[in-house]
C-alpha positions, -999 to +999 in steps of 0.1 A: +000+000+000+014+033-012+021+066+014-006+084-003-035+058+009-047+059+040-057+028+063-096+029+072-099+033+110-097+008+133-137-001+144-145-006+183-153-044+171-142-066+146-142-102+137-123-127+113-151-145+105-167-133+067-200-146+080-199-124+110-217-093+103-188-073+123-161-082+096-151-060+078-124-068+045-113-034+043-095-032+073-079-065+068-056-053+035-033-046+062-017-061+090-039-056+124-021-063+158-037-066+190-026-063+224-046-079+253-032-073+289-005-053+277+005-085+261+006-091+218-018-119+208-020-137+175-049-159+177-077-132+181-109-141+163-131-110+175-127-082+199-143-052+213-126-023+225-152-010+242-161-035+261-128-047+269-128-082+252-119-105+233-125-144+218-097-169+210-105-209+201-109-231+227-082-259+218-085-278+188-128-278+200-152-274+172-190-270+167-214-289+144-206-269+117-169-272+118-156-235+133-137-235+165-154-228+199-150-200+211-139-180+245-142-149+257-112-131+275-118-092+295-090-070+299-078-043+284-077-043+246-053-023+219-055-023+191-030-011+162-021-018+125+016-030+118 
């Protein structure tokens, strides 16, 4: 991505999920970090800065429909592009 583009602001909740009506694919031609606890994650599914969480898979656990189950973490959450 060139200088001259800028990156769409980060929204107070986003998901990885395409079937989620809080993704969002615009946001995702760039790299998004997230820190949880003052800590970097990389296995974020969804979040909400606002409400201070966020949902990560529950070991190698999966529904009926074959998507991982999911938990929710609170804490603080940043978030930043990389």
């Amino acid at each position: 991505m060139s200088d001259n583009q800028q990156a769409p602001a980060l929204p107070d909740r986003l998901s990885i999920d395409p079937s989620s009506p809080h993704f969002n694919a615009s946001v995702f031609e760039r790299d998004v970090g997230i820190r949880f606890n003052d800590k970097e994650r990389m296995d974020v599914e969804e979040y909400c800065i606002s409400e201070g969480w966020i949902k990560v898979a529950a070991g190698k656990k999966v529904d009926r429909k074959g998507k991982a189950l999911l938990i929710k973490l609170k804490g603080k959450v940043e978030v930043f592009y990389k």
